[in-house]
N, C-alpha and C positions, 0 to 999 in steps of 0.2 A: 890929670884927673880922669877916671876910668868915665866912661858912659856907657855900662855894660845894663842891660836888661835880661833879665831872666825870663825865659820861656819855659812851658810847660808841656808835655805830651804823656799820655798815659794808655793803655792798650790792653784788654782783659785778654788771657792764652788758656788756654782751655790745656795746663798741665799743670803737673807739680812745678812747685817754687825751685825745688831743687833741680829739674832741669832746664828750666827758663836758665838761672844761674849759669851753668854749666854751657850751654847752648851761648851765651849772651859771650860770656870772656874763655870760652873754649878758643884757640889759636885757629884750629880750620871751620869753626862755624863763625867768627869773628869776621874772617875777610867774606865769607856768604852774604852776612845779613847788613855790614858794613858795604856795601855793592854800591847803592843808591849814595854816597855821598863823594865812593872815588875807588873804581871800579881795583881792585887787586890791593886795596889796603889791608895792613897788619899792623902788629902789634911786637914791641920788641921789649922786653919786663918782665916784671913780675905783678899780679895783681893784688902784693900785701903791702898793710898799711905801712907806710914810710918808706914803700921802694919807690926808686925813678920807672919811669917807663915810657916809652916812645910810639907816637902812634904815626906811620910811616903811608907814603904812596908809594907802589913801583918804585920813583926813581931814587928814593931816598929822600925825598922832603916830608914837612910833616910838622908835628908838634911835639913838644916835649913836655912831660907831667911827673906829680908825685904820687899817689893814692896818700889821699889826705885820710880817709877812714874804708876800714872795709869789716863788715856785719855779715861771715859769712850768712847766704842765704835770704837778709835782711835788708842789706843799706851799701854802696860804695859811693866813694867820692873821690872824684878826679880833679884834681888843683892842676890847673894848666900854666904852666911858666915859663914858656918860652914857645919859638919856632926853631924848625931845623931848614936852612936852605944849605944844598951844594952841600952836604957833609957837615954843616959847621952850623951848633945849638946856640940859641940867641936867646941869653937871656934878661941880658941887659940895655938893648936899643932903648931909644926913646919910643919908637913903635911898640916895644913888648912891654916897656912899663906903662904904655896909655891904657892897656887893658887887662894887664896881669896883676893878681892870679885871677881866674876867671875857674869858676867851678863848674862841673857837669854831673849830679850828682845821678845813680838808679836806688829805688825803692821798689824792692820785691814784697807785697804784701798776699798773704796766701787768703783766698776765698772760695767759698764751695764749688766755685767753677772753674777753680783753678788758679792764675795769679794774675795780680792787677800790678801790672809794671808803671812805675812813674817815673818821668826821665825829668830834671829838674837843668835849665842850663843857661848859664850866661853867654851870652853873644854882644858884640860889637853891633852898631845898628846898622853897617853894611853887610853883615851875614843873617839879620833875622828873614831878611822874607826865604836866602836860602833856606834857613835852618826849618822854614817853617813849611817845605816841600819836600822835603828832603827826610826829614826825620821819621813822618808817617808810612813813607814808603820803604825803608829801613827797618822798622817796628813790626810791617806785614808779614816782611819777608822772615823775621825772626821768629813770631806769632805760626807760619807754615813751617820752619823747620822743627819749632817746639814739637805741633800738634799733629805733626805728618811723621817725624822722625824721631819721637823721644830716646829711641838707643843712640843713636849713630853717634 
C-alpha cells in the first residue's frame, strides 16, 4: 500500500511561459537547474506523452518514468515506475510497488509578470523533508537561468 504524500512548490519567473518550458526540459539547462538535487544529472527520453524516459546520476542510477500527459506550454506529468540501480530498471520489486506510480507533475501558468510555475509531487515520507530543501533551490536556479538567459 503506497504512503505517498503530495507536496507542492510554485515560483513566479519573470519570463515567457514558453521559455520557462524550454529552459525547464531543455537537455543542457536540465542538468543546470537539476544541480541541487544530484549534481551532473540528466535526462535520457523523450518528453512526449507515452514516451519512457529516464532520469539518471552520473553513474547511471536513477529513476525510470512515462510522461503520462504533456500540454505543451501548459501542463506535464511524470508517472514514475520504477528505479534503475547498476544498469538494471526495477520495476517490479516489492520496494517499487510500495510507492509506484508516484507523479510529479509542472503547471506552467502565464501572468503579467511572466509565469507562475507549480510543481505538484508525490514522495515517499523518507524523501519529504529532502524533497522539501531541495526543490526551492532547484526552482532559483531555474527562475536565474529563465530571467538572466532567455536565449541560451
Amino acid at each position: 500500500m503506497s504512503t505517498l504524500k503530495q507536496l507542492q512548490f510554485s515560483i513566479l519567473i519573470h519570463a515567457p511561459v514558453k521559455v520557462v518550458w524550454d529552459k525547464m526540459l531543455g537537455a543542457e539547462t536540465y542538468t543546470r537547474w537539476t544541480a541541487p538535487f544530484t549534481e551532473g544529472s540528466y535526462f535520457e527520453g523523450e518528453w512526449d506523452e507515452g514516451s519512457k524516459i529516464k532520469f539518471l546520476s552520473p553513474s547511471g542510477d536513477g529513476m525510470i518514468a512515462e510522461i503520462a500527459e504533456n500540454r505543451p506550454h501548459e501542463f506535464i506529468s511524470i508517472r514514475h515506475i520504477g528505479f534503475i540501480v547498476d544498469g538494471v530498471e526495477d520495476t517490479e520489486s516489492d520496494s517499487v510497488r510500495s510507492w509506484a506510480p508516484a507523479y510529479e507533475n509542472y503547471t506552467f501558468q502565464e501572468q503579467p509578470e511572466g509565469t507562475l510555475l507549480t510543481i505538484d509531487q508525490d514522495v515517499t515520507p523518507d524523501f519529504e523533508e529532502y524533497m522539501k530543501e531541495v526543490w526551492p533551490k532547484a526552482l532559483q536556479i531555474l527562475k536565474q537561468l529563465c530571467e538572466e538567459h532567455p536565449s541560451e
